[in-house]
C-alpha positions in Angstrom: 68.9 180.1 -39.7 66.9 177.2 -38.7 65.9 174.2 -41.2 62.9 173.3 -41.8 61.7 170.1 -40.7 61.5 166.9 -43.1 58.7 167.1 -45.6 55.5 165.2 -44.5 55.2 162.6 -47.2 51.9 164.6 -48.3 53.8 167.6 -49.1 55.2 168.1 -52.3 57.1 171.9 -51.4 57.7 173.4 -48.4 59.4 176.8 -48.4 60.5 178.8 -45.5 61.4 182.3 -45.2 62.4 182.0 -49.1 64.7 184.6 -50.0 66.4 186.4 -53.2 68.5 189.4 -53.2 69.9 191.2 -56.4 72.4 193.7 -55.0 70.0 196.2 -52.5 66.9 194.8 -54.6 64.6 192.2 -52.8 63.1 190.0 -55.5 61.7 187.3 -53.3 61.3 188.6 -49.7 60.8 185.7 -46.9 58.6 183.8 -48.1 56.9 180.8 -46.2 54.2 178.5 -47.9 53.7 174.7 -49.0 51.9 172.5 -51.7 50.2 169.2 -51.2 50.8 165.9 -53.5 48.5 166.4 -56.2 47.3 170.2 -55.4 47.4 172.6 -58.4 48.8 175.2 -56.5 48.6 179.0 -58.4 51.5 181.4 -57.7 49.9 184.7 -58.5 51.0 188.3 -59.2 52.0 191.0 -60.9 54.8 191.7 -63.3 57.9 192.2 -61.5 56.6 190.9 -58.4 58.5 188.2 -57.6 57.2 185.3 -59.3 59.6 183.8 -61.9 62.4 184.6 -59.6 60.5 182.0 -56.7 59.9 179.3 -59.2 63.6 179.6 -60.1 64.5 179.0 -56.9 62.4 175.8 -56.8 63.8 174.3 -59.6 67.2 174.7 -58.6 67.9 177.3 -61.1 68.7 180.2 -58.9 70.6 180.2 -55.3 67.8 181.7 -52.7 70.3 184.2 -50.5 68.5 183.3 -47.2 65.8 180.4 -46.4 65.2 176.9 -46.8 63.2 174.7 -49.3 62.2 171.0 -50.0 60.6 169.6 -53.2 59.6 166.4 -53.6 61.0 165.4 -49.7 64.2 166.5 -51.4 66.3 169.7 -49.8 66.9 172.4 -52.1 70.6 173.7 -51.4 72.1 170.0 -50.8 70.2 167.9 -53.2 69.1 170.5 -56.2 70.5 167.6 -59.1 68.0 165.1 -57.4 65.2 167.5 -57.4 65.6 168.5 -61.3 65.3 164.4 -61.7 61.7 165.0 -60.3 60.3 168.2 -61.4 59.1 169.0 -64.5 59.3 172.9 -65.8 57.7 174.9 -68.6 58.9 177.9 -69.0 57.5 181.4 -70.0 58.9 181.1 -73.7 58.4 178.1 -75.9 60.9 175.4 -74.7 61.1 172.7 -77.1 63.0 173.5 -80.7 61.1 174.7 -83.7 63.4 172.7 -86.7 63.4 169.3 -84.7 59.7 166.8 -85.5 57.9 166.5 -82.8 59.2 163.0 -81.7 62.5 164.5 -82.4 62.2 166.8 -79.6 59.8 164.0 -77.4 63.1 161.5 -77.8 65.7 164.9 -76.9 63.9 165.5 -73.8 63.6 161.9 -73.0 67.4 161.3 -72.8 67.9 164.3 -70.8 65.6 163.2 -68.5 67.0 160.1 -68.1 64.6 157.7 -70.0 65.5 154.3 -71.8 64.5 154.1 -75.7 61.7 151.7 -75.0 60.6 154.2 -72.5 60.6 156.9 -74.9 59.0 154.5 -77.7 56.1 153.9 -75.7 55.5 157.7 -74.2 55.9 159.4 -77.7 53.4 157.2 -79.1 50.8 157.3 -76.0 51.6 161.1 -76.6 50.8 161.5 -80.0 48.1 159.6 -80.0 46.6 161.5 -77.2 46.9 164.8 -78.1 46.1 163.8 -81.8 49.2 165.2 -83.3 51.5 163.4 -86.2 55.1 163.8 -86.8 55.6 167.7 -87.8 58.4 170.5 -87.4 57.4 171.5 -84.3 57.9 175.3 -85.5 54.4 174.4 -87.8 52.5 174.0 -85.3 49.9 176.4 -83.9 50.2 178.0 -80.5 48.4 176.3 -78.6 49.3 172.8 -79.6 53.3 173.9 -79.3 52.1 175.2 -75.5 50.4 171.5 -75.0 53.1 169.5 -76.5 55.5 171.4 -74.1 53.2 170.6 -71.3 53.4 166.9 -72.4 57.2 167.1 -72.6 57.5 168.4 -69.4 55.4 165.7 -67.7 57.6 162.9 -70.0 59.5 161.4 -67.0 55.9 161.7 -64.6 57.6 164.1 -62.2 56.5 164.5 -59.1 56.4 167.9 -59.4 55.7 170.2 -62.3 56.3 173.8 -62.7 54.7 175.8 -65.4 55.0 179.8 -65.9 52.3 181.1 -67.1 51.6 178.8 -69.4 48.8 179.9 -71.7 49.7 183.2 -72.0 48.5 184.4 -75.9 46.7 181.3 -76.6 42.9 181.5 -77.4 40.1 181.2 -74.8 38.9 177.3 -75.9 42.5 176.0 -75.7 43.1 177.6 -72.8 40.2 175.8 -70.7 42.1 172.3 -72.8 45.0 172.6 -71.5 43.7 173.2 -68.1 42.2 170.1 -68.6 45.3 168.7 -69.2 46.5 170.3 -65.9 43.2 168.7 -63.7 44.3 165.1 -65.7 48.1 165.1 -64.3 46.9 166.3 -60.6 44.5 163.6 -60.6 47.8 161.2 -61.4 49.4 162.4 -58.7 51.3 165.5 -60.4 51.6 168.6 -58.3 50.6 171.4 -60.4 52.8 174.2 -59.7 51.5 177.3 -61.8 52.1 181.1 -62.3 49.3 183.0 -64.1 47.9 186.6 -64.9 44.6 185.1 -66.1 42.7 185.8 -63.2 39.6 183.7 -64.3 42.4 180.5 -64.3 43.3 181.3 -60.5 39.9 180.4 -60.0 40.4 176.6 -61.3 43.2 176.4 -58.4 42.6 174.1 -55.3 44.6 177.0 -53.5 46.3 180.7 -54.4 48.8 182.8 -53.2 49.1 186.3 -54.4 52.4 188.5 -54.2 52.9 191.8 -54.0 56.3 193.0 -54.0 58.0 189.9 -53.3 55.9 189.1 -50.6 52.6 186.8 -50.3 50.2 188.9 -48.9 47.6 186.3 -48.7 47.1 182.4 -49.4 43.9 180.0 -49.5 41.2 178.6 -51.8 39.8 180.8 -54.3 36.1 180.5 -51.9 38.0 181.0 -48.7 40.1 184.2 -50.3 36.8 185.7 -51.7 35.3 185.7 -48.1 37.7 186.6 -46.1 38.7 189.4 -48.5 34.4 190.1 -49.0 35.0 190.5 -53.0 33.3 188.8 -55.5 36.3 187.6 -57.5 40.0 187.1 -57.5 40.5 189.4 -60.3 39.0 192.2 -57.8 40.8 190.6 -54.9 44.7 191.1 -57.4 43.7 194.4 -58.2 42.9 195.1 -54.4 46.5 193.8 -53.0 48.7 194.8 -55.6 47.2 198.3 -55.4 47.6 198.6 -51.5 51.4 196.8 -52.2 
């Protein structure tokens, strides 16, 4: 299997022929994409097609079985404890731990990640302040303000790139659009926004989309390039298209 070559410096992943076998099951089937510096990138699909498994892969979490990665300019099989260093992830389920304050779990996360305790001083209380929040049990919190806080968390360290799966899933409509705000804020830092959704309305707010079906990506581009190439008049009719034809 050939390598891929060295990251341009305006790539933040680049995957090739991506791979992920479970016994005779294909989870992730060759896949072959990349993300620029500061793109907000949605990873689209259905249940069970692939998508979890491919963002574990990323973040060093699970072995691919055949292909070659690089996040960050870092390579995935010989420097995966560098590249956890610079991504941020937010998983599916709440993260962060419901009988710890919230600066309790802002200063856990900040030691793991590797932060100093003036570091962390001065991030909790930028944090607080910004999303408005005081000093509670994280476990009182609605929602929606435990999926932005974990958002925060995850962006603690100012990776280079985040991850987030599915993010808003059961939160309400107008903190949904907030936190994509929060999303637009950290691309515009230089954050690479690395997100899976089944909101197809969010895939629209993406500067580019891939959709899989059945472990593969059957197609990839802007939300306006996808809807003309594909002639529908959204991405929702676009999913429903490709994952009934997978």
């Amino acid at each position: 299997m050939t390598a891929p070559n060295p990251a341009p410096a305006e790539l933040a992943i680049v995957a090739h022929n991506l791979t992920r076998r479970f016994g005779q099951f294909t989870a992730v089937d060759h896949i072959t994409f990349d993300v620029k510096v500061g793109e907000v990138f949605g990873f689209l699909g259905a249940n069970g097609a692939g998508k979890t498994t491919a963002i574990k892969m990323l973040t060093g979490l699970l072995a691919p079985t055949e292909g070659d990665a690089k996040v960050a300019g870092l390579d995935l099989k010989t420097e995966t404890e560098q590249i956890r260093r610079r991504i941020g992830y937010m998983s599916q389920r709440f993260s962060l731990y419901e009988d710890l304050t919230v600066l309790e779990n802002i200063a856990l996360y900040g030691g793991i990640y590797g932060l100093t305790s003036p570091q962390i001083a001065e991030r909790s209380s930028v944090m607080l302040e910004k999303l408005g929040l005081e000093d509670d049990l994280v476990g009182k919190l609605p929602l929606g303000w435990k999926q932005k806080l974990a958002f925060s968390v995850a962006l603690l360290h100012e990776p280079a790139v985040v991850f987030l799966d599915e993010p808003t899933g059961g939160v309400d409509p107008i903190t949904r659009r907030q936190f994509w705000e929060m999303i637009y804020s950290a691309a515009e830092r230089g954050t690479t926004v690395f997100v899976t959704t089944h909101y197809m309305d969010e895939a629209e707010y993406c500067d580019r989309i891939s959709i899989m079906v059945d472990g593969r990506i059957a197609t990839m581009g802007s939300p306006v390039e996808l809807k003309q190439k594909w002639n529908v008049p959204s991405i929702d009719e676009l999913f429903v298209r490709l994952a009934r034809s997978g």
